[in-house]
PDB file with SEQRES, HELIX, SHEET and CRYST1 records, atoms N, CA, C and O in Angstrom:
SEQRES   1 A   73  UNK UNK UNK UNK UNK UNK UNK UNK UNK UNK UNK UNK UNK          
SEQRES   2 A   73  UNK UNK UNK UNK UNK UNK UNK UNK UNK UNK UNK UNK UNK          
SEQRES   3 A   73  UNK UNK UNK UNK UNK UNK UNK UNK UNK UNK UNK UNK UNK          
SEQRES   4 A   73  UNK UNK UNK UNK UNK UNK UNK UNK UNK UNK UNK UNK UNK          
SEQRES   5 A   73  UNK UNK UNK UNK UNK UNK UNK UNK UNK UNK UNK UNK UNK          
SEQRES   6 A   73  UNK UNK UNK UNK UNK UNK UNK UNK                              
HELIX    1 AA1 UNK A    7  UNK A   23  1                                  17    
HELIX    2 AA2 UNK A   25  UNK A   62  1                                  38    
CRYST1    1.000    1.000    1.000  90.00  90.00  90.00 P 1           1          
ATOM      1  N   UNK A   1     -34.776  29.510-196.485  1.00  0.00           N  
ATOM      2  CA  UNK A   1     -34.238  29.346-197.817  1.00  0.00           C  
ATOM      3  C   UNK A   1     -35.254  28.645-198.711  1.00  0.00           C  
ATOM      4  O   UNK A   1     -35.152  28.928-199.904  1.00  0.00           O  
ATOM      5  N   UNK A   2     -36.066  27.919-198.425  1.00  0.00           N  
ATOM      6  CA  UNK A   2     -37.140  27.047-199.258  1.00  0.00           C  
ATOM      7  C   UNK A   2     -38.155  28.049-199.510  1.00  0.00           C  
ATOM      8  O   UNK A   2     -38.787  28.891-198.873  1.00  0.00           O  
ATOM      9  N   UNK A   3     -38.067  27.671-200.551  1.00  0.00           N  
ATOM     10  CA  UNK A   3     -39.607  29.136-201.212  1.00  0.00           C  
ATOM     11  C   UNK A   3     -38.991  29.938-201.429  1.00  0.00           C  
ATOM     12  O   UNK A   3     -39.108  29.876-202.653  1.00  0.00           O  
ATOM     13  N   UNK A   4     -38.321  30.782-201.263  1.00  0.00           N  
ATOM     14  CA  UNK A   4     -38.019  31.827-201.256  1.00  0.00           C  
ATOM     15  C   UNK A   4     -37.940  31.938-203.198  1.00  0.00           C  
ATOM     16  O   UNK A   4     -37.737  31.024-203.997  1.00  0.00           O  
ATOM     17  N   UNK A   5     -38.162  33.261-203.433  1.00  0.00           N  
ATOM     18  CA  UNK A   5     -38.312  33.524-204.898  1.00  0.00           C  
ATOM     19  C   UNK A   5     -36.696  34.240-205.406  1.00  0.00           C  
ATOM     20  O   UNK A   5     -36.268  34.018-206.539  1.00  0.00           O  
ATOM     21  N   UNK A   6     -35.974  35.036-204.476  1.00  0.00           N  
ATOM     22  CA  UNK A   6     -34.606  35.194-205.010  1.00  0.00           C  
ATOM     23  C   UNK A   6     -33.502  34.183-204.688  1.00  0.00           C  
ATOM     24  O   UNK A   6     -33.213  33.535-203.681  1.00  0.00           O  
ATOM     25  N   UNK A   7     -32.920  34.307-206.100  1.00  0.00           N  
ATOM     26  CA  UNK A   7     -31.462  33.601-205.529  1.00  0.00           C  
ATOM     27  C   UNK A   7     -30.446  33.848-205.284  1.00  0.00           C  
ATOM     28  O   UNK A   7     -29.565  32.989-205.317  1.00  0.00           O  
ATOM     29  N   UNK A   8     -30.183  35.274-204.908  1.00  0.00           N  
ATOM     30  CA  UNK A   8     -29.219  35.755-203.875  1.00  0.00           C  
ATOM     31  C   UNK A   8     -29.679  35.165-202.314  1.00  0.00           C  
ATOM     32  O   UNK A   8     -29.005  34.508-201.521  1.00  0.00           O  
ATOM     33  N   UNK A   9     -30.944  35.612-202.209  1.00  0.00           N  
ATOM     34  CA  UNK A   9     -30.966  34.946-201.069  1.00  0.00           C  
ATOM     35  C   UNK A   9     -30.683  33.261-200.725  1.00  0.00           C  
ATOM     36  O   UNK A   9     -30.269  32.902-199.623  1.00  0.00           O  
ATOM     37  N   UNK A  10     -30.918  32.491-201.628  1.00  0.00           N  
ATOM     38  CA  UNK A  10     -30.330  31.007-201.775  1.00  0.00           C  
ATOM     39  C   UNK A  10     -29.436  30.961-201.180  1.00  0.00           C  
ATOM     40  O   UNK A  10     -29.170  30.305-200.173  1.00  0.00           O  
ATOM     41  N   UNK A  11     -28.475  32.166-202.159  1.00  0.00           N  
ATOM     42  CA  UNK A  11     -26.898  31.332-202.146  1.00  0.00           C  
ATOM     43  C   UNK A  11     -26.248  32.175-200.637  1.00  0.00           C  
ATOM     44  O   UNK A  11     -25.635  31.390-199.913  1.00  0.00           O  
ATOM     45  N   UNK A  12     -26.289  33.086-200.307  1.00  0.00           N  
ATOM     46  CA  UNK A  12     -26.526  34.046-199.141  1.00  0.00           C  
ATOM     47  C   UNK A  12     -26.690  32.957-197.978  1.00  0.00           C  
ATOM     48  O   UNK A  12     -25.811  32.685-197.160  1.00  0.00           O  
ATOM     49  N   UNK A  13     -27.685  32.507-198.028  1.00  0.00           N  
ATOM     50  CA  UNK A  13     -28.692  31.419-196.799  1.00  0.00           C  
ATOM     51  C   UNK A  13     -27.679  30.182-196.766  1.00  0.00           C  
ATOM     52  O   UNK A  13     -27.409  29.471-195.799  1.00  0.00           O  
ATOM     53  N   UNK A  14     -27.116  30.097-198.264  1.00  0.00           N  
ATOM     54  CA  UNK A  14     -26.396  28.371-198.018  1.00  0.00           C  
ATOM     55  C   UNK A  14     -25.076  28.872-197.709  1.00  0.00           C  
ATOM     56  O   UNK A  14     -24.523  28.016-197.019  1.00  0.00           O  
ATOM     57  N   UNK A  15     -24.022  30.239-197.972  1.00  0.00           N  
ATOM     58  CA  UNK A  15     -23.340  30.415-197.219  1.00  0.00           C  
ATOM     59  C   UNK A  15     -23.365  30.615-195.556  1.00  0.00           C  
ATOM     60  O   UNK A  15     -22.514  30.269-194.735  1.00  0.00           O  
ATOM     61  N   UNK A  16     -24.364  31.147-195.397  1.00  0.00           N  
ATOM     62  CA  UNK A  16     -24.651  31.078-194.030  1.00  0.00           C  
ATOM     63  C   UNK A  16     -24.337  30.449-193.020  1.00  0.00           C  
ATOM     64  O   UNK A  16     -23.751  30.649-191.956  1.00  0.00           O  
ATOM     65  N   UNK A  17     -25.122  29.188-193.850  1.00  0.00           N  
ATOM     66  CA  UNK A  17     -25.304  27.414-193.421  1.00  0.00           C  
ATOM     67  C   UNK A  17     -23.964  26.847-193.327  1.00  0.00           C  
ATOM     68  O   UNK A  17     -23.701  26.051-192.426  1.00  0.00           O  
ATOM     69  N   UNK A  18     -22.829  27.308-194.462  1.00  0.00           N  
ATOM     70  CA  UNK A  18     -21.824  26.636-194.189  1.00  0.00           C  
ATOM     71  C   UNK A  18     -21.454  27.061-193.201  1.00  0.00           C  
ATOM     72  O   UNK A  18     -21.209  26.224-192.332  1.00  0.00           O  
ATOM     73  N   UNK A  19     -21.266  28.346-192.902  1.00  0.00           N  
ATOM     74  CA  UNK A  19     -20.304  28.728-192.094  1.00  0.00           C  
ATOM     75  C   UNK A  19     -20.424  27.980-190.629  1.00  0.00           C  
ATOM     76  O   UNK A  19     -19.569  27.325-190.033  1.00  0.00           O  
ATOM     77  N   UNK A  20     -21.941  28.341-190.206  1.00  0.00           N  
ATOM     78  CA  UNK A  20     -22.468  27.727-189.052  1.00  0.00           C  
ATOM     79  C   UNK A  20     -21.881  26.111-188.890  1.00  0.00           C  
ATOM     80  O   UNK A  20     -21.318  25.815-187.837  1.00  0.00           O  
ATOM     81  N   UNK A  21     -22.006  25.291-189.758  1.00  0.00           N  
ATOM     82  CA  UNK A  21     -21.713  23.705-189.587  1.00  0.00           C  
ATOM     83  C   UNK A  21     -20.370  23.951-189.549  1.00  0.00           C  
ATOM     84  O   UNK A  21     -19.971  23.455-188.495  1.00  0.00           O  
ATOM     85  N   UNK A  22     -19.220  24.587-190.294  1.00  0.00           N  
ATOM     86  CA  UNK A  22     -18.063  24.847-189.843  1.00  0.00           C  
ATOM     87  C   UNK A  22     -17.331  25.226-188.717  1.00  0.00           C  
ATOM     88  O   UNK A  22     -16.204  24.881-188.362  1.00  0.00           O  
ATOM     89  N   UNK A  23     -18.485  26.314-187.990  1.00  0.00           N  
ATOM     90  CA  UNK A  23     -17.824  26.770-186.543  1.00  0.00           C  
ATOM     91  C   UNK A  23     -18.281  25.635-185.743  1.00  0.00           C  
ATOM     92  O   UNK A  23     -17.497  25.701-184.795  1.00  0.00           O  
ATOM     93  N   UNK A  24     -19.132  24.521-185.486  1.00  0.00           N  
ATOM     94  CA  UNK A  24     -19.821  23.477-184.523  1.00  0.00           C  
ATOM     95  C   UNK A  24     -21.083  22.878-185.054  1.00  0.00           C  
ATOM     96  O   UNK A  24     -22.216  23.359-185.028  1.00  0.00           O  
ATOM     97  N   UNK A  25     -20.671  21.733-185.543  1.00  0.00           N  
ATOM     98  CA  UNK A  25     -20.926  21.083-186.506  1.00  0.00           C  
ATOM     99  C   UNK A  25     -22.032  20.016-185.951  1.00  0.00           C  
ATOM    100  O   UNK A  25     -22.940  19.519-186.617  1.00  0.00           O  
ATOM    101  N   UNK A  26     -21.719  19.766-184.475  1.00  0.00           N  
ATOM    102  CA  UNK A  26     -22.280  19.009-183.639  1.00  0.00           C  
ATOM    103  C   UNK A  26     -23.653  19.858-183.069  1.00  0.00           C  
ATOM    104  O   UNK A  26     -24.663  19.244-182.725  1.00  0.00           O  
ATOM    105  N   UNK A  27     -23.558  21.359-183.014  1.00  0.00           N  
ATOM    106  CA  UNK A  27     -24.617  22.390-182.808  1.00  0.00           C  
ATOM    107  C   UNK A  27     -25.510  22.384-183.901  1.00  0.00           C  
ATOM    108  O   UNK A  27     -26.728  22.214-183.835  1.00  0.00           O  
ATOM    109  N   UNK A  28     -24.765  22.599-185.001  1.00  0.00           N  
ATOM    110  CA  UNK A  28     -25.670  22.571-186.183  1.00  0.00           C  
ATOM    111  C   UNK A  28     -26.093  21.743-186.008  1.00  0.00           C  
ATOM    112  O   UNK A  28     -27.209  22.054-185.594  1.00  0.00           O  
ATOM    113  N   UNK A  29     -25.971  20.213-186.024  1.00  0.00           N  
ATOM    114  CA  UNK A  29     -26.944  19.383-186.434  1.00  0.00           C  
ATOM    115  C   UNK A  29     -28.054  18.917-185.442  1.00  0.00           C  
ATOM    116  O   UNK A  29     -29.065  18.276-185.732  1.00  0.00           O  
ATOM    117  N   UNK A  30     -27.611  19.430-184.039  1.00  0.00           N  
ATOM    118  CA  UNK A  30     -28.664  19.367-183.029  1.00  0.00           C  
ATOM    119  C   UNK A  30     -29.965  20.521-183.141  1.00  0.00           C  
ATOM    120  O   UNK A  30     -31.111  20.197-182.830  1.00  0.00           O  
ATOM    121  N   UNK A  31     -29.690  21.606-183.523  1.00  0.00           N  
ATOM    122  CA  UNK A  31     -30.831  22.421-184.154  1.00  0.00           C  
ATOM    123  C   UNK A  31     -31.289  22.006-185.505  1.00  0.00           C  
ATOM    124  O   UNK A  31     -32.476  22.177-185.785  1.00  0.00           O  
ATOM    125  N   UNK A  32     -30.548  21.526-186.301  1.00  0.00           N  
ATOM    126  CA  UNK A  32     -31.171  21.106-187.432  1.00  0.00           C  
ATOM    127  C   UNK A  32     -32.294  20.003-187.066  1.00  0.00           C  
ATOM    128  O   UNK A  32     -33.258  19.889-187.824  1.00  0.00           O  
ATOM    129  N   UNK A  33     -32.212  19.389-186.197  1.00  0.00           N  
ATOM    130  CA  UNK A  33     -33.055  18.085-185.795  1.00  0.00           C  
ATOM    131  C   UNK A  33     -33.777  18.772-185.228  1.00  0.00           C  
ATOM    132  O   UNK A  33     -34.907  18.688-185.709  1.00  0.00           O  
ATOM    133  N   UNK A  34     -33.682  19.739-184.053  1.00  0.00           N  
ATOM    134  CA  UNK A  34     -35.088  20.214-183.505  1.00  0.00           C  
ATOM    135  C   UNK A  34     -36.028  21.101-184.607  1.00  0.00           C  
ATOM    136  O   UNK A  34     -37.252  20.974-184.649  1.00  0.00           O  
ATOM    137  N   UNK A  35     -35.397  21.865-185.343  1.00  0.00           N  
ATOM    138  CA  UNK A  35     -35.898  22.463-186.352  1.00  0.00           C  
ATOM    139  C   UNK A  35     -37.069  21.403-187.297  1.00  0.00           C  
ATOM    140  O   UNK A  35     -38.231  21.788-187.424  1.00  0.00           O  
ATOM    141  N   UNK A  36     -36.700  20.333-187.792  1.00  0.00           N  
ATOM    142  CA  UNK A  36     -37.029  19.530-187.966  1.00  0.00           C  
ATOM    143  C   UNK A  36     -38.473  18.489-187.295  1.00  0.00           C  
ATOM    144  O   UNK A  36     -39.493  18.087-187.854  1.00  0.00           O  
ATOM    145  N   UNK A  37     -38.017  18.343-186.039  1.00  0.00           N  
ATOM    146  CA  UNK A  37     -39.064  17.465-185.174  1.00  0.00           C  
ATOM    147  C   UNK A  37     -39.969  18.648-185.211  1.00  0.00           C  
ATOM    148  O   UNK A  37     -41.147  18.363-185.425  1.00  0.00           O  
ATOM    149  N   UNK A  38     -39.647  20.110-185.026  1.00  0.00           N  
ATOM    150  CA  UNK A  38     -40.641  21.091-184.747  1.00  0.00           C  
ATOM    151  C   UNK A  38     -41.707  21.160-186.237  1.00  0.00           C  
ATOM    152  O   UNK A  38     -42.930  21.293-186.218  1.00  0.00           O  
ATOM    153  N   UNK A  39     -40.882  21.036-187.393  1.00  0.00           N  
ATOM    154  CA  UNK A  39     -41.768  20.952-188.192  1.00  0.00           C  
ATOM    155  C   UNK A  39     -43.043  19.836-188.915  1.00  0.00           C  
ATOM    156  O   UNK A  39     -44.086  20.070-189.525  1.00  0.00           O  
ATOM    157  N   UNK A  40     -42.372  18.591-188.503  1.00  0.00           N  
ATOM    158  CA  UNK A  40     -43.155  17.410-188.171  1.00  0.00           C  
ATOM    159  C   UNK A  40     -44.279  17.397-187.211  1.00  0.00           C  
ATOM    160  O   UNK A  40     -45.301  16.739-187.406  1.00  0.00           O  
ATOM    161  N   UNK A  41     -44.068  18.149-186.152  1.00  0.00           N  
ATOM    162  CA  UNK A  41     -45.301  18.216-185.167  1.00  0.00           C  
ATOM    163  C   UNK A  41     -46.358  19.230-185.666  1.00  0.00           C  
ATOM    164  O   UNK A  41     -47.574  19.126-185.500  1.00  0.00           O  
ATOM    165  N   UNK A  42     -45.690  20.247-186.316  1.00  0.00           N  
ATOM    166  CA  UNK A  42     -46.478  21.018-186.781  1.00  0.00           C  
ATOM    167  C   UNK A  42     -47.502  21.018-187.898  1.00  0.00           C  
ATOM    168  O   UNK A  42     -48.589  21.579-188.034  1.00  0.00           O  
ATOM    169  N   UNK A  43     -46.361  19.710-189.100  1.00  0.00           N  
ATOM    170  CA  UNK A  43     -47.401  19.211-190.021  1.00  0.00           C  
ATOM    171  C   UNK A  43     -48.545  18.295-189.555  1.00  0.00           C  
ATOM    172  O   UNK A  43     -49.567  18.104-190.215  1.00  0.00           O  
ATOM    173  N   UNK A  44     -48.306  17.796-188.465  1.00  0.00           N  
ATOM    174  CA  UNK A  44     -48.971  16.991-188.084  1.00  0.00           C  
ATOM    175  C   UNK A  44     -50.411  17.646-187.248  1.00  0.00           C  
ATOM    176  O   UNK A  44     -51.548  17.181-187.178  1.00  0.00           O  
ATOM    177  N   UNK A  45     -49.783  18.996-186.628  1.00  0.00           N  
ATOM    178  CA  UNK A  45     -51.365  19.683-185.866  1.00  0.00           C  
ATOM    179  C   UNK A  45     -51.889  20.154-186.924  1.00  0.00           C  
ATOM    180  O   UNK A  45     -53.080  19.909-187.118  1.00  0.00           O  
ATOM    181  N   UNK A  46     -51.346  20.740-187.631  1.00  0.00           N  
ATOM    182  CA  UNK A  46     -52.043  20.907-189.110  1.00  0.00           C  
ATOM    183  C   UNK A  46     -52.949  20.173-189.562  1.00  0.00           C  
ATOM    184  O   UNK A  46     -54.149  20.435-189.477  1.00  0.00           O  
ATOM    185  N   UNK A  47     -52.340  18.919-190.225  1.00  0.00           N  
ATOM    186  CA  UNK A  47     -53.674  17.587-190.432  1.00  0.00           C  
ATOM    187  C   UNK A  47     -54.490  17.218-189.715  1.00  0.00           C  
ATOM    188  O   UNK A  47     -55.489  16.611-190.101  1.00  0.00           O  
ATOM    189  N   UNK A  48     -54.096  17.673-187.798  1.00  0.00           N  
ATOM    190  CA  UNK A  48     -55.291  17.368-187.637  1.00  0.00           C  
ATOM    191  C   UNK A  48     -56.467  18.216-187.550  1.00  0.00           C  
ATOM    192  O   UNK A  48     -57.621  17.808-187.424  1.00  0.00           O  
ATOM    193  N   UNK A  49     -56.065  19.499-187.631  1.00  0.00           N  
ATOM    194  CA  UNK A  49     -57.187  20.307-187.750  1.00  0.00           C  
ATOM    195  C   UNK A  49     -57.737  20.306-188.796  1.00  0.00           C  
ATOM    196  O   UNK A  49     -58.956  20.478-188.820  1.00  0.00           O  
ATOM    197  N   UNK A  50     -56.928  20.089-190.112  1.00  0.00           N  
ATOM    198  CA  UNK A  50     -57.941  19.810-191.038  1.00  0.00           C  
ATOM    199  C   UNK A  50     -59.055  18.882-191.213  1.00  0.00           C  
ATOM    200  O   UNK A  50     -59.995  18.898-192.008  1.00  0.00           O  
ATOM    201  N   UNK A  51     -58.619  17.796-189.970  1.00  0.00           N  
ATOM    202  CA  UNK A  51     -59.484  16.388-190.546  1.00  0.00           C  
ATOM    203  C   UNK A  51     -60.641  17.148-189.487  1.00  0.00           C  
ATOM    204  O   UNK A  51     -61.741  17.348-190.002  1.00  0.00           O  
ATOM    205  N   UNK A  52     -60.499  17.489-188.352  1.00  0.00           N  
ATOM    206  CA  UNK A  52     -61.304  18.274-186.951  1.00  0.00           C  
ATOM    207  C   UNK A  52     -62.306  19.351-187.968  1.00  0.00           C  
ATOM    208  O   UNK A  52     -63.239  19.749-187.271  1.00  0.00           O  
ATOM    209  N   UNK A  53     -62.362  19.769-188.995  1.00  0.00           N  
ATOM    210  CA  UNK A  53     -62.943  20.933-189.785  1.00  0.00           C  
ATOM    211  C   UNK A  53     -63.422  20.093-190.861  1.00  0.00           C  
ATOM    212  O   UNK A  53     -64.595  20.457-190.938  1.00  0.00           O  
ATOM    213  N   UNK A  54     -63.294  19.395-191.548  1.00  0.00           N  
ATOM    214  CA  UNK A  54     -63.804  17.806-192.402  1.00  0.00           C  
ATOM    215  C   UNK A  54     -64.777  17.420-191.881  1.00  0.00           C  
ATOM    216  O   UNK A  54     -65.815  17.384-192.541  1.00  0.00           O  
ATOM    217  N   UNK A  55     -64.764  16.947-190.338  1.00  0.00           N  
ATOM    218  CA  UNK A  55     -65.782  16.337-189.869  1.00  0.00           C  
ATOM    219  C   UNK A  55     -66.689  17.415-189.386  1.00  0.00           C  
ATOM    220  O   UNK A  55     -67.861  17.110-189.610  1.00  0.00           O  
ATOM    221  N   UNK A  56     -66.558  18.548-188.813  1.00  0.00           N  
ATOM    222  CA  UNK A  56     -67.505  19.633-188.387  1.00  0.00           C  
ATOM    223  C   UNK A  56     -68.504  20.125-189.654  1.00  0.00           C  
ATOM    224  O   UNK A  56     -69.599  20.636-189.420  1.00  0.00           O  
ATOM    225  N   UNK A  57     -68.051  19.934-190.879  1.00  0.00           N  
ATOM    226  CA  UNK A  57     -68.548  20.519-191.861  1.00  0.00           C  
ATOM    227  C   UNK A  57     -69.324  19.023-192.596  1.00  0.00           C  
ATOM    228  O   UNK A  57     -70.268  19.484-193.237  1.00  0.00           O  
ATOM    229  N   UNK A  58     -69.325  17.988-192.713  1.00  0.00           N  
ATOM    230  CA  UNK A  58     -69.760  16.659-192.771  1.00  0.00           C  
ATOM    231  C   UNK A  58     -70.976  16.567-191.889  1.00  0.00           C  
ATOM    232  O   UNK A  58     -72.052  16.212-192.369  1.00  0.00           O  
ATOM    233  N   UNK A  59     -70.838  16.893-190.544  1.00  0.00           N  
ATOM    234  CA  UNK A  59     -71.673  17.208-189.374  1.00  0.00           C  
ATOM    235  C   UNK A  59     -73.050  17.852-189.534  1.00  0.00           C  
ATOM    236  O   UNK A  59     -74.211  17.534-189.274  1.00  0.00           O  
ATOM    237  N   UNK A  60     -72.308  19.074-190.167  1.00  0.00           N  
ATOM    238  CA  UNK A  60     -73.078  20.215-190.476  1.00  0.00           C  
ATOM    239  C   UNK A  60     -74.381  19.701-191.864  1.00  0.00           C  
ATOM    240  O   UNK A  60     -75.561  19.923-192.139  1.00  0.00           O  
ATOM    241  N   UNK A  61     -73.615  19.186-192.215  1.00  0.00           N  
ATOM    242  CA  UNK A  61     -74.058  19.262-194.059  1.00  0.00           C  
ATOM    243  C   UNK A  61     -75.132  17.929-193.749  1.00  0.00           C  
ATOM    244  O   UNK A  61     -76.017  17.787-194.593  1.00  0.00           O  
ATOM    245  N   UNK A  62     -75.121  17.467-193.205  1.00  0.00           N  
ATOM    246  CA  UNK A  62     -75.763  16.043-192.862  1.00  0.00           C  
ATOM    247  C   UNK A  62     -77.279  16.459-191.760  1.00  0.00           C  
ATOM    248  O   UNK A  62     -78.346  15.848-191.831  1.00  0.00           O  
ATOM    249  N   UNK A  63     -77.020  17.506-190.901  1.00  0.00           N  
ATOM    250  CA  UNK A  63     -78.081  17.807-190.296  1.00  0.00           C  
ATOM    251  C   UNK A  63     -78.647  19.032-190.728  1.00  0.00           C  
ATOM    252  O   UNK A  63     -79.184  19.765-189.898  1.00  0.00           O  
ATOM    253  N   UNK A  64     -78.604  19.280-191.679  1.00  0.00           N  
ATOM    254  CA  UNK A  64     -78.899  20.575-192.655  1.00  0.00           C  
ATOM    255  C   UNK A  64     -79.936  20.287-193.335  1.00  0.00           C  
ATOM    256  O   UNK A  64     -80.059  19.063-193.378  1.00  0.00           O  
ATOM    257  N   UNK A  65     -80.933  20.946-194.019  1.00  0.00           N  
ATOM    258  CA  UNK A  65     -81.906  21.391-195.256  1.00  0.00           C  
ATOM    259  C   UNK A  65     -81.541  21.927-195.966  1.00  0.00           C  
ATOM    260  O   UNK A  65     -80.903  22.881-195.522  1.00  0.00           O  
ATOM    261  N   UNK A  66     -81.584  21.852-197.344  1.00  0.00           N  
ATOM    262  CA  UNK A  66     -80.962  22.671-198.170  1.00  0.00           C  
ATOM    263  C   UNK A  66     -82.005  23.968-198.210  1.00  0.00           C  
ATOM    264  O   UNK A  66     -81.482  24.865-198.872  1.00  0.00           O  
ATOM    265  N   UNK A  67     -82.966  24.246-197.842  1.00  0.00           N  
ATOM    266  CA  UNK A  67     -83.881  25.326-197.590  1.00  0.00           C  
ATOM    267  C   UNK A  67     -83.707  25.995-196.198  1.00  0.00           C  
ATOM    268  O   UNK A  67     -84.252  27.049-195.871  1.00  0.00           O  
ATOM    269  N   UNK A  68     -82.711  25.101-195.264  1.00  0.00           N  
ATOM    270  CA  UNK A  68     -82.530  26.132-193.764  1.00  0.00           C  
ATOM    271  C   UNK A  68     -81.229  27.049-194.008  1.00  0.00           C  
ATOM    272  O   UNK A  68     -81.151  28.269-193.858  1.00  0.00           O  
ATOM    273  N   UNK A  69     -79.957  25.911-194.536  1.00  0.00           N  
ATOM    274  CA  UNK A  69     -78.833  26.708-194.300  1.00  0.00           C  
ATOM    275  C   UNK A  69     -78.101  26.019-195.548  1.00  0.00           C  
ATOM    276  O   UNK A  69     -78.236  24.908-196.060  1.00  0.00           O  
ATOM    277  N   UNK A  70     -77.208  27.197-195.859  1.00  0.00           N  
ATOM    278  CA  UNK A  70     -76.061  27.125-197.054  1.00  0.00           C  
ATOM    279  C   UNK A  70     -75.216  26.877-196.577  1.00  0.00           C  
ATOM    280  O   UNK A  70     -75.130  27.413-195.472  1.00  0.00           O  
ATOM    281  N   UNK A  71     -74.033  25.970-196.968  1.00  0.00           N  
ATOM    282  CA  UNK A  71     -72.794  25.325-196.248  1.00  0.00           C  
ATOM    283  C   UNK A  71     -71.887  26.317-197.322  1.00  0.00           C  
ATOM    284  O   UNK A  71     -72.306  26.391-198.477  1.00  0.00           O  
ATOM    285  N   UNK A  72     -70.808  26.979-196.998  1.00  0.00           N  
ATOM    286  CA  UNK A  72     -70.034  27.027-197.557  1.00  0.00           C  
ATOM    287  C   UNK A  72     -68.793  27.027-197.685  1.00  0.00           C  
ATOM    288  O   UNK A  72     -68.304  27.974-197.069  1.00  0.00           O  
ATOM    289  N   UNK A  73     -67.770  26.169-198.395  1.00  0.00           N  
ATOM    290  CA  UNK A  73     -66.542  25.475-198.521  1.00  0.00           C  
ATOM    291  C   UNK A  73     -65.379  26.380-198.286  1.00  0.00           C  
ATOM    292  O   UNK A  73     -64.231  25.941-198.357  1.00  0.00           O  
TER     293      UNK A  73                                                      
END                                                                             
């Protein structure tokens, strides 16, 4: 539902949602949390590959000539 550019699909997605917390409410919110932790870990391998590609390119740019090799961003 986030991002998404229509809002049929919104309102579609948040009926959905109700229904689900209505039939087991205690289910819903146990996937909502893993859903959740899953996306936290994920922001998190994320950052670190970015910082892992920061320093490779820092690396790079530092033992470089600007007459051997072109770095590019």
């Amino acid at each position: 539902m986030q991002g998404h550019w229509n809002q049929a699909v919104h309102g579609l997605t948040s009926n959905v949602r109700k229904m689900f917390l209505d039939m087991d409410s205690d289910l819903f919110e146990e996937c909502q949390q893993q859903f959740l932790e899953k996306e936290a870990k994920a922001k998190a391998q994320e950052e670190r590959r970015q910082l892992a590609w920061r320093r490779l390119e820092a690396a790079v740019a530092a033992k470089s000539s600007a007459e051997d090799m072109v770095l590019v961003s």
